[in-house]
N, C-alpha and C positions, 0 to 999 in steps of 0.2 A: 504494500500500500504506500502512495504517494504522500508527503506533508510539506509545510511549509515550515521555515525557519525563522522566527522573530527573536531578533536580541534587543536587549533591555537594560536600561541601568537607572539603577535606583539611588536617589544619596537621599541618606538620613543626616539630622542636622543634630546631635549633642551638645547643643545652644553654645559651650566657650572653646567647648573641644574642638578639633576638626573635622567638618563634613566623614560621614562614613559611606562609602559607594559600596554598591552589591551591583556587580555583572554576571548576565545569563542570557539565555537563551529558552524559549520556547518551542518545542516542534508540534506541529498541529496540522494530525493530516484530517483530511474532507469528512464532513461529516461525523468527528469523534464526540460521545459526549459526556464520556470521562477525563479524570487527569490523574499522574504522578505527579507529586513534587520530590525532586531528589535533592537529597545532603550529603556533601563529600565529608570528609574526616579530619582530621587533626595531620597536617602538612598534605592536607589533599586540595583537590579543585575538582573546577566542573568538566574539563578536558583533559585531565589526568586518568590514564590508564582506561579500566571498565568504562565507568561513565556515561564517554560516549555514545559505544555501543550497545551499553543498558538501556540510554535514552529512545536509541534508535529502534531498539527491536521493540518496545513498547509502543513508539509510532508506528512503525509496520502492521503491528499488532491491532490499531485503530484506535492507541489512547494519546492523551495528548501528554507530552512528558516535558517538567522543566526544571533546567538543571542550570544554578548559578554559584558563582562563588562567594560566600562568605565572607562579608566587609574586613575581618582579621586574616583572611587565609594567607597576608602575604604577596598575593598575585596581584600584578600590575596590568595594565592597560593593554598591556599584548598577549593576556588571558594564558600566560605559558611561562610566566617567569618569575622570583621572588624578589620582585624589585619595590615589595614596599613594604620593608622590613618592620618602618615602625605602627604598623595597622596589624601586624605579627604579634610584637611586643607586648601592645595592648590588649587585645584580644579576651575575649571571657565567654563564657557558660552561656550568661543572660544577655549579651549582647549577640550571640548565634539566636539564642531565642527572638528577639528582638527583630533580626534579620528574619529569619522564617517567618516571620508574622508580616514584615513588609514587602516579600515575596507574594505569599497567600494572596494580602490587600491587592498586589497589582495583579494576580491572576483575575482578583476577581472582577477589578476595574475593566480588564481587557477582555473580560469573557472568557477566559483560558478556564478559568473553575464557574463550573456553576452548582451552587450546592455542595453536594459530600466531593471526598475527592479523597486519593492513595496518598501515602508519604513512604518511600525507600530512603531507607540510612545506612550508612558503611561507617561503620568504625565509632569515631567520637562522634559522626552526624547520623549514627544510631540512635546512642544517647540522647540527642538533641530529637529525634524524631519521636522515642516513644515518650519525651517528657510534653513534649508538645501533645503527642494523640489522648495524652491523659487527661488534657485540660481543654481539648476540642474536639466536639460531637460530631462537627462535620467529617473529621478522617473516617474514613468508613474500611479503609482496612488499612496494614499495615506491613511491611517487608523489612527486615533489619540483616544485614549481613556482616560479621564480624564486630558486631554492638558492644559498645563498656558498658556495663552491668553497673558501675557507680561510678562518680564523678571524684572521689578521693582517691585517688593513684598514684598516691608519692609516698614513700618509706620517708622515715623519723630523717636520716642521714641528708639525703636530699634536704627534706625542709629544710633543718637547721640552715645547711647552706643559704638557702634560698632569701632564709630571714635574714642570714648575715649581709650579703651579699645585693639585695633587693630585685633579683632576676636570678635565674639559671640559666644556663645556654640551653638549645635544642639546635642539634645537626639534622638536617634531612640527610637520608642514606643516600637519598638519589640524587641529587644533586649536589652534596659537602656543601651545603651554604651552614652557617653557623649562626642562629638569632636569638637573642635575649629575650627569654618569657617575663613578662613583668611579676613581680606579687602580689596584682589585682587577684587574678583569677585564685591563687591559693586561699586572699582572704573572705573573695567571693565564696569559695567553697565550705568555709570555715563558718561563715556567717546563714549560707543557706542551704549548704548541704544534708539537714536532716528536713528538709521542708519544702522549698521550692523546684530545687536541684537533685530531690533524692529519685533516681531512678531506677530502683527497685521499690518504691513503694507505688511511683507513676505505672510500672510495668503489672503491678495486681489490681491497678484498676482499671485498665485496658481490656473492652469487654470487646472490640471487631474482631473479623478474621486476620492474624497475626503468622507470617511467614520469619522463623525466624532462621538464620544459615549462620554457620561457622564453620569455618575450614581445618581438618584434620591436622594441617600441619603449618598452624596459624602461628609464626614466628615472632607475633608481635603481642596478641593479646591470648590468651590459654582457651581454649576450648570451655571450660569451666565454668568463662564469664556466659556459653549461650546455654549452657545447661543451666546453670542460676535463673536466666530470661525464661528458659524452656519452663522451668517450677511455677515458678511464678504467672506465667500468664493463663487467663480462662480461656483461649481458642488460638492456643499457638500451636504449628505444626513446625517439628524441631528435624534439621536435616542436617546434617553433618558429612559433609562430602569431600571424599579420601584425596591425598594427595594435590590439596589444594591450601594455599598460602595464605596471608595477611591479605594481599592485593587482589587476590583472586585471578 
């Protein structure tokens, strides 16, 4: 099936802060009257790796799929590179949420969502999707692929650093770039992590159909995190397939 391509950029305004931009794309073939909205991960984007071709076969498939990057992810203007290290730095939990929600607004502005509509998450933009479907009736179902199970993921060792230091570095494998995580997001987590941020308690109220997948030989995040998801959910069908990576 045929679609059309619409890209999109959205800037939100953090009144003293600097504007935050969210770029994406929509494809929307003839006639679809569904949607996916997709969420990359933590050092991911909207044309990194899967993606794509997730997007694409979901279009073929007759739904409408959109997939944008994340005002922290990093990526700059030419949708392929980490040339905006300090929208990185910054970067938090509720400000992805934030972003998802002015994604959604502009689907629905432009007619891409009408009514209910999917959310697919990979990785950290798991997390982000099912804390999101917890708190909106409209996701009417849900797919998570290599999903964090909680939003606290740093050993004692780290912090301490972290607090001395007021950032930790993070290297992407895939490109050796090296960027400074600010101690927003640690204190963000600190502060709302047993409440708004908790993603195991969003994952037991998640009553749609719930696709969830982890990769046998997930080098990044344990298998364990989608069997935790798997317990937890009332209509998750839990798949775990061999010989398949972080990236998938």
């Amino acid at each position: 099936m045929s679609f059309e391509l619409e890209e999109f950029e959205l800037w939100r305004d953090e009144g003293d802060e600097k504007p935050l931009v969210i770029r994406g794309e929509a494809r929307l073939p003839r006639d679809a009257k569904e949607t996916v909205v997709i969420c990359h991960g933590f050092k991911g984007f909207a044309r990194f790796s899967f993606f794509p071709y997730v997007a694409e076969q979901l279009a073929e498939a007759g739904l409408r799929a959109i997939t944008f990057d994340f005002s922290g992810s990093g990526i700059g203007e030419d949708r392929e590179n980490f040339t905006n290290k300090d929208a990185f730095t910054h970067n938090t939990y509720l400000q992805e949420l934030a972003d998802l929600d002015a994604v959604i607004s502009e689907g629905k502005v432009n007619g891409w969502i009408d009514g209910g509509y999917g959310l697919f998450g990979h990785s950290r933009g798991g997390g982000i999707a099912i804390l999101h479907a917890a708190r909106d009736s409209n996701v009417k179902a849900l797919a998570t692929w290599a999903a964090i199970s909680s939003t606290n993921r740093w050993p004692p060792e780290i912090v301490a650093d972290w607090r001395q230091r007021g950032f930790i570095d993070i290297e992407n494998a895939r490109t050796k770039d090296v960027i400074p995580l600010s101690i927003e997001i640690l204190r963000e987590v600190e502060e709302h992590g047993e409440t708004g941020l908790n993603i195991a308690s969003a994952a037991a109220r998640i009553g749609v159909p719930w696709l969830i997948v982890h990769g046998a030989d997930d080098e990044t995040l344990n298998v364990s995190e989608g069997r935790r998801l798997a317990a937890l959910a009332k209509r998750g069908d839990f798949f775990v397939p061999k010989g398949v990576n972080h990236s998938f």
